[in-house]
DRENROLO-787119 format. One record per residue: residue number from 1; x, y, z of N, C-alpha, C, O, CB in turn. Coordinates in steps of 0.001 Angstrom, whole numbers, plus 500000, padded with zeros to 6 digits. Glycine has a CB too. Example, Ala and Ser with C-alpha at 12.3 -4.5 7.8 and 13.67 -1.06 7.14 Angstrom:
2
{pos = 1; nX = 513190; nY = 494310; nZ = 507800; caX = 512300; caY = 495500; caZ = 507800; cX = 513200; cY = 496700; cZ = 507800; oX = 514236; oY = 496681; oZ = 508465; cbX = 511308; cbY = 495527; cbZ = 509046}
{pos = 2; nX = 512850; nY = 497750; nZ = 507080; caX = 513670; caY = 498940; caZ = 507140; cX = 512900; cY = 500030; cZ = 507870; oX = 513409; oY = 501138; oZ = 508039; cbX = 514084; cbY = 499402; cbZ = 505725}
//
This chain:
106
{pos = 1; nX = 257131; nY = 975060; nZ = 683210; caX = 257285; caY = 973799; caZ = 682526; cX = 257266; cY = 972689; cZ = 683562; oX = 258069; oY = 972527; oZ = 684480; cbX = 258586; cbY = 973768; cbZ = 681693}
{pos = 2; nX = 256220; nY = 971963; nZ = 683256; caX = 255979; caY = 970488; caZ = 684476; cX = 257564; cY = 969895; cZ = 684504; oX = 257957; oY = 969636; oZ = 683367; cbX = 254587; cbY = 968841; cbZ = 683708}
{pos = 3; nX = 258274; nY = 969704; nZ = 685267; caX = 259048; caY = 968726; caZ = 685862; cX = 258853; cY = 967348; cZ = 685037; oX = 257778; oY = 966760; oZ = 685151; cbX = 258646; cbY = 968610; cbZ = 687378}
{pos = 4; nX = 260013; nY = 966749; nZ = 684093; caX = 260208; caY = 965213; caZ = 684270; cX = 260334; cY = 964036; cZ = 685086; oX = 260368; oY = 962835; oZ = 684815; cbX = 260859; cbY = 965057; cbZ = 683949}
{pos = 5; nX = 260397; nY = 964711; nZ = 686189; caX = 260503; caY = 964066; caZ = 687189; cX = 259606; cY = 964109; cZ = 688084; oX = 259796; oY = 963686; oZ = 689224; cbX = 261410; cbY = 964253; cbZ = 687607}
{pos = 6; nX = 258186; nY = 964783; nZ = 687558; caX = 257185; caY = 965012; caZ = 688561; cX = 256206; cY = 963748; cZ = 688770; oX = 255465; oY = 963633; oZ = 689746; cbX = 256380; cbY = 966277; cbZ = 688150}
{pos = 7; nX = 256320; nY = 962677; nZ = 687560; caX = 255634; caY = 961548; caZ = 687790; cX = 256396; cY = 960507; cZ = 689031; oX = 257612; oY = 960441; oZ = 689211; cbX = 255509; cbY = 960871; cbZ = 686332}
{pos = 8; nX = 255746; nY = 960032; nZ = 689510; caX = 256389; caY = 958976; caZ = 690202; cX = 256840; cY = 957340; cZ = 689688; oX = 257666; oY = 956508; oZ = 690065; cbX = 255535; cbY = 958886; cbZ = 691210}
{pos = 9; nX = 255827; nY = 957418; nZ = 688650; caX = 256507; caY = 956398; caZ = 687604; cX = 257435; cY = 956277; cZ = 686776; oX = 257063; oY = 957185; oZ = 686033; cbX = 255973; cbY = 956123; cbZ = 686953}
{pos = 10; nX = 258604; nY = 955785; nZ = 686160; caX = 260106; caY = 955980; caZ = 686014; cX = 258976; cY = 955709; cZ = 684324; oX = 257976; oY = 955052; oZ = 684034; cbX = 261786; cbY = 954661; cbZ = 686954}
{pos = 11; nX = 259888; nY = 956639; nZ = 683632; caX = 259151; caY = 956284; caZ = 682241; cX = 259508; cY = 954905; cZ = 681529; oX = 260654; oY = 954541; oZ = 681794; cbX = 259510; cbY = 957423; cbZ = 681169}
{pos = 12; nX = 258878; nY = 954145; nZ = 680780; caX = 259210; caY = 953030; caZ = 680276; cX = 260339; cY = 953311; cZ = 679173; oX = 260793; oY = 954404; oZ = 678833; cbX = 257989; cbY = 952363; cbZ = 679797}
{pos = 13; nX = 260760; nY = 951685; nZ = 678580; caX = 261782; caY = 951808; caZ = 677764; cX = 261253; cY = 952460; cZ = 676097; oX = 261799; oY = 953154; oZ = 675239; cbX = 262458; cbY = 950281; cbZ = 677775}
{pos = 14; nX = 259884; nY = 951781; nZ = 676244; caX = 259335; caY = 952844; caZ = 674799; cX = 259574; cY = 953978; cZ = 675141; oX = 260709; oY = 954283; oZ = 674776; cbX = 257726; cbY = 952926; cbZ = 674303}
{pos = 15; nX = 258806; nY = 955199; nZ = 675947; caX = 258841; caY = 956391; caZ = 676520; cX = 260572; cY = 956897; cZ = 676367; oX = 260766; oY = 957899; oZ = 675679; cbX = 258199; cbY = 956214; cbZ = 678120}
{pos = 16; nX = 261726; nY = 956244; nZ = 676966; caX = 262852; caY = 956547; caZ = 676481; cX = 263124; cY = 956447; cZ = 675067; oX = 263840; oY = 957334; oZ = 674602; cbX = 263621; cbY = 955922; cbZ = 677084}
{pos = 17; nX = 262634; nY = 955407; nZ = 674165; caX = 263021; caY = 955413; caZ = 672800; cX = 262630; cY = 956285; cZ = 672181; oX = 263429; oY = 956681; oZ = 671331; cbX = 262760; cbY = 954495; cbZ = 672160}
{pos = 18; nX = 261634; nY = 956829; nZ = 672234; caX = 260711; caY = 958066; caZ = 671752; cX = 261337; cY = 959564; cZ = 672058; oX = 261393; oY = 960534; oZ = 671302; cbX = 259207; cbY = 957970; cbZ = 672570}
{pos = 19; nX = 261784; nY = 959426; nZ = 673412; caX = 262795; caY = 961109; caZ = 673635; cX = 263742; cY = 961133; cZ = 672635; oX = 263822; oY = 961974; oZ = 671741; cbX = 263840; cbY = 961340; cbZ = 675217}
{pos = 20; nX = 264714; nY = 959835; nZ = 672884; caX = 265832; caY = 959623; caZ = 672474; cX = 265769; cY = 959950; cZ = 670822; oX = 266475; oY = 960931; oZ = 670591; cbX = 266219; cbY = 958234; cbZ = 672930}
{pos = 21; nX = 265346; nY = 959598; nZ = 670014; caX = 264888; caY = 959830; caZ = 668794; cX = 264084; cY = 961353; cZ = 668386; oX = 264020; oY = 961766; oZ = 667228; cbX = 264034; cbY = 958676; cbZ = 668619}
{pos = 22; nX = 263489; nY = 962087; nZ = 669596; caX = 263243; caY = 963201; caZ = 669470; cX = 264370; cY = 963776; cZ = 669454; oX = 265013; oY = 964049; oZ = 668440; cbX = 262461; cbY = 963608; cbZ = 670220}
{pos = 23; nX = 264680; nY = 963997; nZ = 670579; caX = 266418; caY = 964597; caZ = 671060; cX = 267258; cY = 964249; cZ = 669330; oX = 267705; oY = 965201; oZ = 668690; cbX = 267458; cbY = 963138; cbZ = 672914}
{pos = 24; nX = 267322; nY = 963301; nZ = 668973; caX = 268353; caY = 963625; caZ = 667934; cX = 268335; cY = 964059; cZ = 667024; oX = 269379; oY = 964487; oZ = 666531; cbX = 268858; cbY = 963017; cbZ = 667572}
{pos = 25; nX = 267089; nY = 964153; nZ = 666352; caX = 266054; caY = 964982; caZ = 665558; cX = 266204; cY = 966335; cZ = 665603; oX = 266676; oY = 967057; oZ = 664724; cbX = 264737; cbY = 964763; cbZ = 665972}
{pos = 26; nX = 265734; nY = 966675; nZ = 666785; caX = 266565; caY = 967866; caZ = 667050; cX = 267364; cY = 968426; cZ = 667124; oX = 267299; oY = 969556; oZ = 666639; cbX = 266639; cbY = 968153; cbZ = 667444}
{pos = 27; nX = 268107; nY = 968162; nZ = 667512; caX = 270079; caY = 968189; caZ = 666840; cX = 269630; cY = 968753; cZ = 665696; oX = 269751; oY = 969953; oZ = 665449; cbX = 271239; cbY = 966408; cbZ = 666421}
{pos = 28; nX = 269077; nY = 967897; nZ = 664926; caX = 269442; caY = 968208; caZ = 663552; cX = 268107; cY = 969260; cZ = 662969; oX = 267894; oY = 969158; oZ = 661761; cbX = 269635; cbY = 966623; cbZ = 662621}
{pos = 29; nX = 267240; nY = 970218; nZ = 663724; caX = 266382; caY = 970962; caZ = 663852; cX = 265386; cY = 970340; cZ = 662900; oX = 265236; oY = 970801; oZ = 661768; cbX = 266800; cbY = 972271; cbZ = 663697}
{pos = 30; nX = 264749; nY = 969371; nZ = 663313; caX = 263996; caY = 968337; caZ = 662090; cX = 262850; cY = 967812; cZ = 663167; oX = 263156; oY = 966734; oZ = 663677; cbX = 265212; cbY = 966745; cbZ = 661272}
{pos = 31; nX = 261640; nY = 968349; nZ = 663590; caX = 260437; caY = 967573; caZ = 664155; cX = 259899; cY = 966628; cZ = 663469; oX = 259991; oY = 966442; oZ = 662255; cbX = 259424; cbY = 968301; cbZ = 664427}
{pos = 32; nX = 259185; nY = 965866; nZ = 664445; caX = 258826; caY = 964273; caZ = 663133; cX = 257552; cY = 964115; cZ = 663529; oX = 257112; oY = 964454; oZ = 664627; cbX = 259798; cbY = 962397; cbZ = 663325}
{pos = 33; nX = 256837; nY = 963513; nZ = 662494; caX = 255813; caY = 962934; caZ = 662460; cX = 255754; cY = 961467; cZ = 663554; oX = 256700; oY = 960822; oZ = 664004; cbX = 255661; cbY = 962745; cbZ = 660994}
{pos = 34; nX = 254372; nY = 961281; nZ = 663736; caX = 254522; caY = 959937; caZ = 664890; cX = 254598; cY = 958891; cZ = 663676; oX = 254303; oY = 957755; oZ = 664048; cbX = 252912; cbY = 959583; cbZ = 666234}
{pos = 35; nX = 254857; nY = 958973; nZ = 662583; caX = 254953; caY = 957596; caZ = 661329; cX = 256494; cY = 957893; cZ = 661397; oX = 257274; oY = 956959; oZ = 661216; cbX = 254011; cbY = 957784; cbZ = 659325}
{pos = 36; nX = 256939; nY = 959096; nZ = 661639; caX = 258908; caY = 959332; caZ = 661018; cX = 258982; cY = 958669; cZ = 662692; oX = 259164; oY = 957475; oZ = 662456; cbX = 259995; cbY = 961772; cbZ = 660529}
{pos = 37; nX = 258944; nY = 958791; nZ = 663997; caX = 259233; caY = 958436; caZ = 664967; cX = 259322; cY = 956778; cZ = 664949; oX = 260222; oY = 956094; oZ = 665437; cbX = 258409; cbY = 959077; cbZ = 665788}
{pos = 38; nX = 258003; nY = 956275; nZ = 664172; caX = 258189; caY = 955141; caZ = 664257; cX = 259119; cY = 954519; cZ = 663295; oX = 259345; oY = 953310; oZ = 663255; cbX = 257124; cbY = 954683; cbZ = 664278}
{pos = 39; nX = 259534; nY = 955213; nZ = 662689; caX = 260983; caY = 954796; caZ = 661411; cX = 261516; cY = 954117; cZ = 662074; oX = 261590; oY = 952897; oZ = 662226; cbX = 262184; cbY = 955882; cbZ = 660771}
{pos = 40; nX = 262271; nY = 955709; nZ = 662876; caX = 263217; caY = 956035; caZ = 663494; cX = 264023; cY = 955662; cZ = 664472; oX = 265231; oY = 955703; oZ = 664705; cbX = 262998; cbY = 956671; cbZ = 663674}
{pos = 41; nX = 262511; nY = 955077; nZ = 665278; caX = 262803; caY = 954803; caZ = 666639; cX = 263823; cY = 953883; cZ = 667032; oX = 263987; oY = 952831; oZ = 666415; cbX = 261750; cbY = 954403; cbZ = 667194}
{pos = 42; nX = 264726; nY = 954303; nZ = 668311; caX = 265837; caY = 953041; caZ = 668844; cX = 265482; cY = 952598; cZ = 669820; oX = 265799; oY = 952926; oZ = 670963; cbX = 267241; cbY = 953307; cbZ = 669168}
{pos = 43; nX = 264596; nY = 951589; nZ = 669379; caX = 264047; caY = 950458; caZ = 670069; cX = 264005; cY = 949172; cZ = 668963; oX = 264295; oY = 949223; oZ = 667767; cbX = 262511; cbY = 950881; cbZ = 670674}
{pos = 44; nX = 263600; nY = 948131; nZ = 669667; caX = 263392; caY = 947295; caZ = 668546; cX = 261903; cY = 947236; cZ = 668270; oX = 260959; oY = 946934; oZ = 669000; cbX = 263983; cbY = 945912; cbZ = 668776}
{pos = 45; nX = 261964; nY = 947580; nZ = 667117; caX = 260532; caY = 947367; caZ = 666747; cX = 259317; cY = 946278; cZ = 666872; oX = 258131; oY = 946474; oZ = 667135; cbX = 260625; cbY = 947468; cbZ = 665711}
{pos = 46; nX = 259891; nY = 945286; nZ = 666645; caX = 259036; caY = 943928; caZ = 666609; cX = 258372; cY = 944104; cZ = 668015; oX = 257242; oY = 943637; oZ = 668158; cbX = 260019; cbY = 942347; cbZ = 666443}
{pos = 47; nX = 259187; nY = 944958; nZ = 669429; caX = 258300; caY = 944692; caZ = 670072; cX = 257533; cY = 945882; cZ = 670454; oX = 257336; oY = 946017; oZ = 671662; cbX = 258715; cbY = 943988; cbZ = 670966}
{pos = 48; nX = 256924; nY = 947032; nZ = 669429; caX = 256186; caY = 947749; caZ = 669616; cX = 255314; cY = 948236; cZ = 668109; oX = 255981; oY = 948575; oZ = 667132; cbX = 256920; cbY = 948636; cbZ = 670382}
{pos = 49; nX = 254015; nY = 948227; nZ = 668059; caX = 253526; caY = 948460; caZ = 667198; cX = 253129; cY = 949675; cZ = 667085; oX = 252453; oY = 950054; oZ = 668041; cbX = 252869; cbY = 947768; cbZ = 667063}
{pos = 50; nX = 253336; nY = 950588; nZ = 666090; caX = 252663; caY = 951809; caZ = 665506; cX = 251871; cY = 952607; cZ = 666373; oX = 252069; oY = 953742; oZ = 666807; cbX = 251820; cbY = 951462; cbZ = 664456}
{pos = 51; nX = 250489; nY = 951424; nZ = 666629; caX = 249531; caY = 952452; caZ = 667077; cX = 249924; cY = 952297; cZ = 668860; oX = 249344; oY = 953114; oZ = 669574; cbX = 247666; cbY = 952023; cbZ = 666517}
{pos = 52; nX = 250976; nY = 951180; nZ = 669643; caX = 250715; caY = 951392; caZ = 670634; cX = 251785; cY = 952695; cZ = 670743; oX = 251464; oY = 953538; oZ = 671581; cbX = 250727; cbY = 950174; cbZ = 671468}
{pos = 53; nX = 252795; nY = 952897; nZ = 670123; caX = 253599; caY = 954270; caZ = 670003; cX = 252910; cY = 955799; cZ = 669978; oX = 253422; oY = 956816; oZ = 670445; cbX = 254341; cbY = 954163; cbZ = 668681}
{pos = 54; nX = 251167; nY = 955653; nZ = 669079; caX = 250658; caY = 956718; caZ = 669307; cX = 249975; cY = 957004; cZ = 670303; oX = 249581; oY = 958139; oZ = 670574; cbX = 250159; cbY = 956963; cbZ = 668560}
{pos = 55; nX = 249740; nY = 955857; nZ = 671035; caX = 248914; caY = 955639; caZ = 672090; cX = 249652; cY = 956186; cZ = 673102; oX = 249037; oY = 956849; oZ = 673936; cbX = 248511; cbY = 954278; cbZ = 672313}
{pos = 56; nX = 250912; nY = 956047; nZ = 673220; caX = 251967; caY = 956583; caZ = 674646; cX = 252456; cY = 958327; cZ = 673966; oX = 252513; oY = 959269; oZ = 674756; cbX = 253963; cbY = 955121; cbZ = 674905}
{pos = 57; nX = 252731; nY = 958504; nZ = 672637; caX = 252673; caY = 959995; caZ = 672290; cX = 251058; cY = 960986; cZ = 673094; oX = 251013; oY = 961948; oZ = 673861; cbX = 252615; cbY = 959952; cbZ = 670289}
{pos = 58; nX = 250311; nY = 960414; nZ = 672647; caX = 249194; caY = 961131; caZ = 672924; cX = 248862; cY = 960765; cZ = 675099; oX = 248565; oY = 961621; oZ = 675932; cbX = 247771; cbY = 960375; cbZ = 671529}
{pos = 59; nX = 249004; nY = 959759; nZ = 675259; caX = 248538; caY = 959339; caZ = 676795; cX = 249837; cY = 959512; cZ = 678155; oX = 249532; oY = 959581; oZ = 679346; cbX = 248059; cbY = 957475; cbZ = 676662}
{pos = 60; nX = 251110; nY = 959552; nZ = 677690; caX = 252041; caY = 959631; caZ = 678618; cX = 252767; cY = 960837; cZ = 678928; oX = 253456; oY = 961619; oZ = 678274; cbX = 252815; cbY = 958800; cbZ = 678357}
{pos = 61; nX = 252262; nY = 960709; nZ = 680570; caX = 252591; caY = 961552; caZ = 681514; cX = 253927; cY = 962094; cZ = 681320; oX = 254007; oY = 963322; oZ = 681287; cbX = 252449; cbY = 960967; cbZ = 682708}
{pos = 62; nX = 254938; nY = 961444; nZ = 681192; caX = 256503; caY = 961908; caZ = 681016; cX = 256061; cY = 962258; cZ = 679385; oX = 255188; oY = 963114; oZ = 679524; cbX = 258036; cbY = 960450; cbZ = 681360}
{pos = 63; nX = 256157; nY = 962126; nZ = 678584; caX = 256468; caY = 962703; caZ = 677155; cX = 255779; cY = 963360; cZ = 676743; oX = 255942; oY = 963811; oZ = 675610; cbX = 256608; cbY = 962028; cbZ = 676216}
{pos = 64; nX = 254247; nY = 963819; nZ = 677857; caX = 253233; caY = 965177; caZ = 677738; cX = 254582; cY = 966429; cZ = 678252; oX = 255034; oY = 967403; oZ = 677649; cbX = 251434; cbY = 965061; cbZ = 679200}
{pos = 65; nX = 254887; nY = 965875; nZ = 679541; caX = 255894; caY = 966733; caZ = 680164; cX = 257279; cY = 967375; cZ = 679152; oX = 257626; oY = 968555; oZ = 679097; cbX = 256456; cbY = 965777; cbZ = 681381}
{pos = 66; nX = 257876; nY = 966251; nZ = 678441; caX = 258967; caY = 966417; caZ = 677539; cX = 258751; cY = 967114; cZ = 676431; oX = 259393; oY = 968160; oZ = 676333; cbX = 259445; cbY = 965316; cbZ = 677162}
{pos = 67; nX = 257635; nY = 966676; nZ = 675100; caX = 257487; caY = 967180; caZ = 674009; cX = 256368; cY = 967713; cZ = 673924; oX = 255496; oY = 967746; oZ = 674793; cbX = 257693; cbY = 966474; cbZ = 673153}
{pos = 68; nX = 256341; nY = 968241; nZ = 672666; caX = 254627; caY = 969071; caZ = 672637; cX = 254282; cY = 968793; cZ = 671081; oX = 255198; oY = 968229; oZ = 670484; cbX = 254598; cbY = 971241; cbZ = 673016}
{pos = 69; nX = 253659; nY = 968951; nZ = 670665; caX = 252796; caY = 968672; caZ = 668819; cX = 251886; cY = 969825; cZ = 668654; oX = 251246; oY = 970518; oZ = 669445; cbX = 251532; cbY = 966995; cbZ = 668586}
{pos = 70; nX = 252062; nY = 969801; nZ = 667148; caX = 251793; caY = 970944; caZ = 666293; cX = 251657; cY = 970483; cZ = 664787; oX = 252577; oY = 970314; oZ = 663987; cbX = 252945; cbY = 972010; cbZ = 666458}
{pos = 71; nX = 250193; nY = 970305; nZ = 664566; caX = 250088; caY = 970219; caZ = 663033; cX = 250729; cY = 968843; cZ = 662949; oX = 251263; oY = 968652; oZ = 661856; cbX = 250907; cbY = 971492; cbZ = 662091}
{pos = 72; nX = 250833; nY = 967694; nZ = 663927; caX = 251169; caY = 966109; caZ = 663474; cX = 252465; cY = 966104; cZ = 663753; oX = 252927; oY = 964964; oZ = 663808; cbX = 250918; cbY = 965609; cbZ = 661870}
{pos = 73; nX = 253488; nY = 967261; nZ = 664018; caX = 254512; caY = 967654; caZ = 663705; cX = 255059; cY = 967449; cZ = 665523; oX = 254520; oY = 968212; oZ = 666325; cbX = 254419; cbY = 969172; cbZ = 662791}
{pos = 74; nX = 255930; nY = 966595; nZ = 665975; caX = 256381; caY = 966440; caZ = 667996; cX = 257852; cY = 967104; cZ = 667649; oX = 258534; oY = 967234; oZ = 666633; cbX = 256593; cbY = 964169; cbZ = 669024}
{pos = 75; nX = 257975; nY = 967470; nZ = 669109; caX = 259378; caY = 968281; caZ = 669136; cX = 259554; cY = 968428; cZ = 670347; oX = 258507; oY = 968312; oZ = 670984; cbX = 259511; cbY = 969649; cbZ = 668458}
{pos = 76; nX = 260323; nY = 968610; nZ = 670863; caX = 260490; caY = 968877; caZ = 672375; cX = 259920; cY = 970227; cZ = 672917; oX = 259599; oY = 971125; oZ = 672139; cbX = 261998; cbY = 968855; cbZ = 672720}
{pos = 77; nX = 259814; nY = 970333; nZ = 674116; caX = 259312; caY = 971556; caZ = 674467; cX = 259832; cY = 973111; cZ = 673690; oX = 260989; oY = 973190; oZ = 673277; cbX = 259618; cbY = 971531; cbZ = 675913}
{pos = 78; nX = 259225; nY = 973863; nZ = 673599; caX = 259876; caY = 975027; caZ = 673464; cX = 260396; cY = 974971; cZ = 672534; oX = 261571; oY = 975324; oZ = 672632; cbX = 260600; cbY = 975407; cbZ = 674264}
{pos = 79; nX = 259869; nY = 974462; nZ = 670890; caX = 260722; caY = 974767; caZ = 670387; cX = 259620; cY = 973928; cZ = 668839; oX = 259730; oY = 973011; oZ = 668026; cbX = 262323; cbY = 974300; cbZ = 671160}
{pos = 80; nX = 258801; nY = 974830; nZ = 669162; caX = 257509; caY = 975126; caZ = 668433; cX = 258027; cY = 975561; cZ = 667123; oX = 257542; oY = 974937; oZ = 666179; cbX = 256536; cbY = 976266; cbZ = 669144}
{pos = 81; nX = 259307; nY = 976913; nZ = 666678; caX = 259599; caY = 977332; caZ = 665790; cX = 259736; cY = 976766; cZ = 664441; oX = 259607; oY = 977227; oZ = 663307; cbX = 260313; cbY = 977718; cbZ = 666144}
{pos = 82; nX = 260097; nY = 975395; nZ = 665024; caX = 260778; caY = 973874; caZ = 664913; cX = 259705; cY = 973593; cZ = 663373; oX = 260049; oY = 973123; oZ = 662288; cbX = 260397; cbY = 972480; cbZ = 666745}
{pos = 83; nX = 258453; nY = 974050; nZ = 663788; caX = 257631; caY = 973339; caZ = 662441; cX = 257300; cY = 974535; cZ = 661448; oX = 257289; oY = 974368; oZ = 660228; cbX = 255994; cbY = 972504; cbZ = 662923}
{pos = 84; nX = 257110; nY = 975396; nZ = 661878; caX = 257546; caY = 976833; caZ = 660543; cX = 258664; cY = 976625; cZ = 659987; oX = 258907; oY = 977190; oZ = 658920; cbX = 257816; cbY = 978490; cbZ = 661075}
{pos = 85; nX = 259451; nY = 975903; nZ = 660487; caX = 260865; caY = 975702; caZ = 659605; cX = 261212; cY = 974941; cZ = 658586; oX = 261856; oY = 975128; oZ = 657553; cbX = 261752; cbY = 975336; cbZ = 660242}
{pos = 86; nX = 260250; nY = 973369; nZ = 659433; caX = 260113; caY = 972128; caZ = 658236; cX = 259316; cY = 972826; cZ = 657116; oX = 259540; oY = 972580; oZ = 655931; cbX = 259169; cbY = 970579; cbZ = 658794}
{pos = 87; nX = 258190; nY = 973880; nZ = 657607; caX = 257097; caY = 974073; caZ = 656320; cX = 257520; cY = 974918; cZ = 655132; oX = 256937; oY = 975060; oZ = 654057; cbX = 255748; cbY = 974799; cbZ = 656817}
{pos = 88; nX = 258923; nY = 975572; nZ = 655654; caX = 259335; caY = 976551; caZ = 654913; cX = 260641; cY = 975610; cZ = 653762; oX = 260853; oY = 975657; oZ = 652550; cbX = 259926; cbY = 977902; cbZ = 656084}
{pos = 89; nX = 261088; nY = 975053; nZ = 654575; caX = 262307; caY = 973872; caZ = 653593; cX = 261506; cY = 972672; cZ = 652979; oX = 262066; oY = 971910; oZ = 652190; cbX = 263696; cbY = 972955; cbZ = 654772}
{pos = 90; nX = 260206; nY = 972505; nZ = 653339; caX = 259223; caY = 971455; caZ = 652570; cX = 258969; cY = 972131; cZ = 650839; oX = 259175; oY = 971566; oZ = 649765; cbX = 257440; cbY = 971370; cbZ = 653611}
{pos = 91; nX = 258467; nY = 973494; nZ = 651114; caX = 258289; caY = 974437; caZ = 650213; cX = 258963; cY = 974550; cZ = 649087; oX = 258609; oY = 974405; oZ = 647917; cbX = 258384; cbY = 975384; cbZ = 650693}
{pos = 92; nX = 260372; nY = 974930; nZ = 649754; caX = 261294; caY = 975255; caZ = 648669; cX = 261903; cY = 974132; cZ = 648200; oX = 262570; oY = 974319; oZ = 647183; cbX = 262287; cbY = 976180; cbZ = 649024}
{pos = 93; nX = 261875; nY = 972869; nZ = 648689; caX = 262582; caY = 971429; caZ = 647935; cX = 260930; cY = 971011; cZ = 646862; oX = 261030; oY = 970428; oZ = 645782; cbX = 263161; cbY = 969670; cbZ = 649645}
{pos = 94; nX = 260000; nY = 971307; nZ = 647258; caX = 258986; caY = 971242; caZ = 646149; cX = 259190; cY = 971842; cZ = 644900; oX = 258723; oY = 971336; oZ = 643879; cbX = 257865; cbY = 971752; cbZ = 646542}
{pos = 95; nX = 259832; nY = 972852; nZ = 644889; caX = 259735; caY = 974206; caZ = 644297; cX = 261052; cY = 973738; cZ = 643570; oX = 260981; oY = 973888; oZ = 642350; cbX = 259704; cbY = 975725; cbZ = 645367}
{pos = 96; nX = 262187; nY = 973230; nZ = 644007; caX = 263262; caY = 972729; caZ = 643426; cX = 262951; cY = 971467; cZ = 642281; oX = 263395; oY = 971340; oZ = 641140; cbX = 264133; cbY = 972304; cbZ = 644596}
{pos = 97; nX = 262115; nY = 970694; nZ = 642971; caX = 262195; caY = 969239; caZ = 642488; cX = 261056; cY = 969443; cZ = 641272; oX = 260874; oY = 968634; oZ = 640362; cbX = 261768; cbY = 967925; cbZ = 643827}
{pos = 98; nX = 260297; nY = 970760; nZ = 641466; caX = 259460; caY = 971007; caZ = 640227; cX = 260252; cY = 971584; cZ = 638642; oX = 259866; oY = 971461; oZ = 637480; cbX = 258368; cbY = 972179; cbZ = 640774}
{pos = 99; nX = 261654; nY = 972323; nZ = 639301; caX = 262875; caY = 972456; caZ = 638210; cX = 263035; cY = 971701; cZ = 637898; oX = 262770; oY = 971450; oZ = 636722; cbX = 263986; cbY = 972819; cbZ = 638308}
{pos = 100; nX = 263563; nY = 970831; nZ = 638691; caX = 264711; caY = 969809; caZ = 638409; cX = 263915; cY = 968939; cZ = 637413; oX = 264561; oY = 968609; oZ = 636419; cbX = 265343; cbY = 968902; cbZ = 639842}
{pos = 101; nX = 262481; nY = 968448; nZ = 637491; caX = 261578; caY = 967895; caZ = 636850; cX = 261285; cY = 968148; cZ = 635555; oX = 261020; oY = 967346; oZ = 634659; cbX = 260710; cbY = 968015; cbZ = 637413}
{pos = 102; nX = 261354; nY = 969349; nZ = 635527; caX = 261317; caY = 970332; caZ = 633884; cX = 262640; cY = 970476; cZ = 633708; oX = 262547; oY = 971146; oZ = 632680; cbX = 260544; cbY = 972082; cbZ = 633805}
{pos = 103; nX = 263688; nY = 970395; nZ = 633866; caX = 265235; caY = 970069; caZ = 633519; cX = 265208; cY = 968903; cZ = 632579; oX = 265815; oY = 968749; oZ = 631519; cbX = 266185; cbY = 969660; cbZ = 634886}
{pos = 104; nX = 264381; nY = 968129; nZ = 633194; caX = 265142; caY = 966326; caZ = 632970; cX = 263980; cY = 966053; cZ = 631660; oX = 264311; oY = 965413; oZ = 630662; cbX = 264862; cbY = 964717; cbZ = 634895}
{pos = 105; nX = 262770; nY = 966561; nZ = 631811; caX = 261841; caY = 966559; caZ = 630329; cX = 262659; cY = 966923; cZ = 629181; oX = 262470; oY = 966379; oZ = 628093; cbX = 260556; cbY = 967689; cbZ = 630305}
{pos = 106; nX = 263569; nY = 967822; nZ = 629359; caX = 264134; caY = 968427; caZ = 628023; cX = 265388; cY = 967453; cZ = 627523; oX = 266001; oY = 967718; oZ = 626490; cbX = 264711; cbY = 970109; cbZ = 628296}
//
């Protein structure tokens, strides 16, 4: 696993807002989309737009090093499992909300 510390450039304050919001995500075993990141993110928004956020997901050296993507789906390294998991609890809240839907008709 490349070193975070192998760039010589200190990552920017976007680049931190983006871990930081990964990292807590994770906590809560929940990978995000780069649209949920940009919810999410703790930064202030006004001064970063959407696409320059995908632009540093996809182009930066430190957060190539930190996270990895799968199916649209970022997460921190190693921990890939991370999106078989969302696909499996996506599933079954479909599968719920299709009850609950035919509950509430009657």
């Amino acid at each position: 696993m490349p070193s975070l510390t192998a760039s010589k450039i200190p990552p920017s304050d976007l680049e931190k807002a983006i871990i930081s919001t990964l990292l807590y995500y994770d906590l809560l075993d929940c990978p995000l989309t780069a649209l949920e990141i940009f919810k999410y993110l703790s930064y202030q928004k006004n001064n970063v737009s959407f696409f320059r956020l995908r632009e540093n997901l996809k182009q930066s050296v430190f957060l190539n090093a930190a996270c990895e993507s799968d199916q649209g789906l970022y997460f921190l390294k190693d921990r890939g499992k991370l999106v078989n998991q969302r696909e499996k609890k996506l599933k079954i809240s479909q599968i719920k909300w299709k009850r609950l839907m035919m509950l509430a008709a009657r």
